[in-house]
Every structure is written in structure tokens, then in C-alpha cells.
Residue frames relative to the residue before (quaternion, step in Angstrom):
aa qw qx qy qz dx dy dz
X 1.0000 0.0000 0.0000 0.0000 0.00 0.00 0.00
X 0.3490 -0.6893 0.6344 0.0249 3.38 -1.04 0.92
X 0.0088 0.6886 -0.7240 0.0397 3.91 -1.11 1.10
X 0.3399 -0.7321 0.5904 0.0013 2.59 -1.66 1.51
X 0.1034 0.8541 -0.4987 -0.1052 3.80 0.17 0.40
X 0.0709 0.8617 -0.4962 -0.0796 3.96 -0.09 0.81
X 0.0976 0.7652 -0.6309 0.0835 3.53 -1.52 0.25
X 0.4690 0.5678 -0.5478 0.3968 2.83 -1.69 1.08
X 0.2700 0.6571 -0.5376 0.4543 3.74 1.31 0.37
X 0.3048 0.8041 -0.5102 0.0156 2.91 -2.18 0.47
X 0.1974 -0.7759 0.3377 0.4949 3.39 -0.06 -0.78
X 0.0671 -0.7133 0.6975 -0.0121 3.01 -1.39 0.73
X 0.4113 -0.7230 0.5453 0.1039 3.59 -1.20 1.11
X 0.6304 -0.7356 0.1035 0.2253 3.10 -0.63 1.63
X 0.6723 0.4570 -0.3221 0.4853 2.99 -1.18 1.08
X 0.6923 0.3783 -0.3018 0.5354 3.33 1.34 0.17
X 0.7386 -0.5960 0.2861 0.1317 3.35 -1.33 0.38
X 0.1504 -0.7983 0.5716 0.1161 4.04 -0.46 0.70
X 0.3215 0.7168 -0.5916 -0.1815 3.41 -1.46 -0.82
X 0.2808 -0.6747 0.6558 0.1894 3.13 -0.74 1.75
X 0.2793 -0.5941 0.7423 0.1341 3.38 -2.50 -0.06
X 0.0481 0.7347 -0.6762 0.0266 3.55 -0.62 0.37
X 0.3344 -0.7679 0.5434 -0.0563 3.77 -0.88 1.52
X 0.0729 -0.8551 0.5010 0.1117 3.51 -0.07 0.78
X 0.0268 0.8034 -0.5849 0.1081 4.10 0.07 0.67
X 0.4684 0.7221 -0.3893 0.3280 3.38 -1.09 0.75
X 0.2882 -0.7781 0.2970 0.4725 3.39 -0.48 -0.71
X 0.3319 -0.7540 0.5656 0.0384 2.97 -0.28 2.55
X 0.1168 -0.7401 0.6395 0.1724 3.87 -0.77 0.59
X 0.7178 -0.0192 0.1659 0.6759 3.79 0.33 -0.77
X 0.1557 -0.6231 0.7638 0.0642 3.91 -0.80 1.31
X 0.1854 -0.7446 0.6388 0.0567 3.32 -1.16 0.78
X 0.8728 0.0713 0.0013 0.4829 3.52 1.04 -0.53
X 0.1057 0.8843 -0.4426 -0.1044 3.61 0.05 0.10
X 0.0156 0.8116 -0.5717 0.1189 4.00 0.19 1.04
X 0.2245 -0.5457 0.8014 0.0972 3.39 -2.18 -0.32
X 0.0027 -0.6086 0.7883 0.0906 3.52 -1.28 1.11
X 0.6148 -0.5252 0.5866 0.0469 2.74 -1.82 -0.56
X 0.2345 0.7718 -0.5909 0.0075 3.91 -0.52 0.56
X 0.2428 -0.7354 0.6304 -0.0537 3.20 -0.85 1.07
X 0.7184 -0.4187 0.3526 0.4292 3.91 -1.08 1.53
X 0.9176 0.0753 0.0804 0.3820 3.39 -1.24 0.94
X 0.6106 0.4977 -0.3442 0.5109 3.79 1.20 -0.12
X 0.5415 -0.6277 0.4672 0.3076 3.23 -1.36 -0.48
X 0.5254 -0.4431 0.4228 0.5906 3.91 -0.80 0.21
X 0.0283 0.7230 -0.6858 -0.0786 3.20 -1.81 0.60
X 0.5012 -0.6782 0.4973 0.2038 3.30 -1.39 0.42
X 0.2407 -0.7494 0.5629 0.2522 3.83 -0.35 1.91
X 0.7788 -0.0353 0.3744 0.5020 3.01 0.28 -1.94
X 0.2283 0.7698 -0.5879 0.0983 3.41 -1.21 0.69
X 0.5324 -0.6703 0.5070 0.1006 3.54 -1.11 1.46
X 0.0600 -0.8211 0.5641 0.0631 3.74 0.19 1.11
X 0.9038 0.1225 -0.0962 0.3986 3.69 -1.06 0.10
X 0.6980 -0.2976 0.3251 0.5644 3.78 1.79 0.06
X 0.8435 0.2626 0.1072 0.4562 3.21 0.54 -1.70
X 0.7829 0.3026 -0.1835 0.5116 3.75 0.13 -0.78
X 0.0716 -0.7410 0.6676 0.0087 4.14 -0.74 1.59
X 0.2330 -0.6182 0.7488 0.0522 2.49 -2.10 0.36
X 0.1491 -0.8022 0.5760 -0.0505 2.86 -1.38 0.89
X 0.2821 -0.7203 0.5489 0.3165 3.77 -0.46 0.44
X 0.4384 -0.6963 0.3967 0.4070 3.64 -0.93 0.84
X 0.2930 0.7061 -0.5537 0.3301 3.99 1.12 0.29
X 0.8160 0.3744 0.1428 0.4167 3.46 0.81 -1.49
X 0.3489 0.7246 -0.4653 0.3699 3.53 1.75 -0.10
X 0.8102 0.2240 -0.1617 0.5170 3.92 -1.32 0.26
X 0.8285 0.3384 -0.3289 0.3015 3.80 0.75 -0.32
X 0.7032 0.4657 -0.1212 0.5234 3.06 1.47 -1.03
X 0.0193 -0.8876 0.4601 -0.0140 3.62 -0.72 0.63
X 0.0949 -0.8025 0.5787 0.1094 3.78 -0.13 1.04
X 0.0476 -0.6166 0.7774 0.1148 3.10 -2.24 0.41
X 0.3634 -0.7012 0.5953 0.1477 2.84 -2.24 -0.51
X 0.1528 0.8406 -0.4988 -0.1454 3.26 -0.20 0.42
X 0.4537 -0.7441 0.4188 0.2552 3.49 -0.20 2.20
X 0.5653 0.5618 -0.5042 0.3325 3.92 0.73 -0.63
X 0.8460 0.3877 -0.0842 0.3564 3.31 0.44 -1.21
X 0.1879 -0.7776 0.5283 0.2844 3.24 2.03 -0.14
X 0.4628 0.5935 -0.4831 0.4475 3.58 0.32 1.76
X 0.1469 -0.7166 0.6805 -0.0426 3.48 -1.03 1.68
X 0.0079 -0.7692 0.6386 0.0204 3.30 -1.47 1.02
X 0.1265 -0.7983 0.5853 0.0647 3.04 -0.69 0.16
X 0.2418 -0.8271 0.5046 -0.0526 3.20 -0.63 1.74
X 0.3104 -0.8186 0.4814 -0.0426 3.71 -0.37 1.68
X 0.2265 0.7401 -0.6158 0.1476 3.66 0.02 0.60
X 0.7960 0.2380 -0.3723 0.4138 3.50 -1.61 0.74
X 0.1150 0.8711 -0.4762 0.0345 3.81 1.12 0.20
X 0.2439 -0.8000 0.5481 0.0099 3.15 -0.78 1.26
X 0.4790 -0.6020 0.4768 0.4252 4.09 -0.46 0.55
X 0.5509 0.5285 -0.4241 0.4872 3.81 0.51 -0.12
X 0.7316 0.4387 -0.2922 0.4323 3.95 1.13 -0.56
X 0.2459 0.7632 -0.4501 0.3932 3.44 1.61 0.64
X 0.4265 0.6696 -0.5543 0.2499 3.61 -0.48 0.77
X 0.3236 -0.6492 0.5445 0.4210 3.79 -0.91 -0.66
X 0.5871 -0.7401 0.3238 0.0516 3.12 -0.81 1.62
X 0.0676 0.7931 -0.6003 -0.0780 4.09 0.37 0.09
X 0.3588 -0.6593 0.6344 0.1849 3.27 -1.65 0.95
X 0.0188 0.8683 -0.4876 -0.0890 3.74 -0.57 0.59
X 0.0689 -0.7473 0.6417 0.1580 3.40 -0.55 0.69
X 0.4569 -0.5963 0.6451 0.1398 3.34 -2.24 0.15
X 0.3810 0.7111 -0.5530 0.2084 3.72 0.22 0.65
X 0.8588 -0.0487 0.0738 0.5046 3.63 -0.11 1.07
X 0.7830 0.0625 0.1134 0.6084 3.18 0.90 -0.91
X 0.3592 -0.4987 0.6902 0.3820 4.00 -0.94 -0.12
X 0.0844 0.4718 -0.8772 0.0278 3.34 -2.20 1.59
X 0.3933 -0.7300 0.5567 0.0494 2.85 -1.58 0.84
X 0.2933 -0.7821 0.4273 0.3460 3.96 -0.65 0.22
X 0.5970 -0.6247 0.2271 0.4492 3.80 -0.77 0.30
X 0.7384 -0.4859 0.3206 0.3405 3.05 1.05 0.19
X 0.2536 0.8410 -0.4778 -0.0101 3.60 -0.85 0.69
X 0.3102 -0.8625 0.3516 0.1902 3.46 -0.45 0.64
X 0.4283 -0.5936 0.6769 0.0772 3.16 -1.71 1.46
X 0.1040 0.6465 -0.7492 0.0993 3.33 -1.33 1.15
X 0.0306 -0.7529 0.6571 0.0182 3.50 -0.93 1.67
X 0.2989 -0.6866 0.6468 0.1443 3.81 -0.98 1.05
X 0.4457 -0.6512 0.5485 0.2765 3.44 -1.44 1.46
């Protein structure tokens, strides 16, 4: 089993700046992916960004040039670092990793004021 523990949610009034963390701990055999969508009221889950083998990101173009993920493999920790926030980036945030299987984090929530 794999735990996801994340934080760093909040509000912040647009145009200013977040960075969530999400801690993977457990027993991680081979992480294959480590990301964070997004669900926003009434929408669906979406994919922001996520750091696939270590090395190779993605980005949804919602979030190109503002948003920026890393990793730091020591600590089996992804962050993801939110700057120019826009009230449209309001949602609650899930950390996801890939390790064998899909674990998910509990979730935390981003609230940006216009």
C-alpha cells in the first residue's frame, strides 16, 4: 500500500501564488508516475500536470507557463508550484501517483478570489 499525504491548499486572490506537496510513503516498489489533477464544482477530474518516469512533464495547456511540477526522488515528493492563479484554477487538487496500481491523495482545496 502506498500513502499519499498532500498540502499546501488555500486561498489566494488572483494572480498570486500556491505550492501544494504530496509525500508518497509506503511500500513504493517502482513509482512510475507522480501527478495532481484537478476537480472543479460540477466538472470532471482533470489532469494539471504530472512527472512520468522522473524526467518527462506534462502539462495541461490550462496551466502551461504558470504552473510548474517537480520531484524530489529522495523524499518520494511531488509539488507543484502555482503562480499567476486564475479563479478558473479553483478546484480540489488530488496528488496521484502510478506504482502498480493508481493511489490517490485525499484531496485538497484551491480557492482563487477574482
Amino acid at each position: 500500500q502506498v500513502q499519499l499525504v498532500e498540502s499546501g491548499g488555500g486561498l489566494v486572490q488572483a494572480g498570486g501564488s500556491l505550492r501544494l506537496s504530496c509525500a508518497a510513503s509506503g511500500s513504493i516498489l517502482s513509482i512510475v508516475s507522480m501527478g495532481w489533477y484537478r476537480q472543479a464544482p460540477g466538472k470532471q477530474r482533470e489532469l494539471v500536470a504530472s512527472i512520468i518516469s522522473g524526467t518527462s512533464t506534462y502539462y495541461a495547456d490550462s496551466v502551461k507557463g504558470r504552473f510548474t511540477i517537480s520531484r524530489d526522488n529522495a523524499k518520494n515528493t511531488v509539488y507543484l508550484q502555482m503562480n499567476s492563479l486564475k479563479p478558473e484554477d479553483t478546484a480540489v487538487y488530488y496528488c496521484h501517483v502510478y506504482s502498480l496500481r493508481d493511489y490517490w491523495g485525499q484531496g485538497t482545496q484551491v480557492t482563487v478570489s477574482s
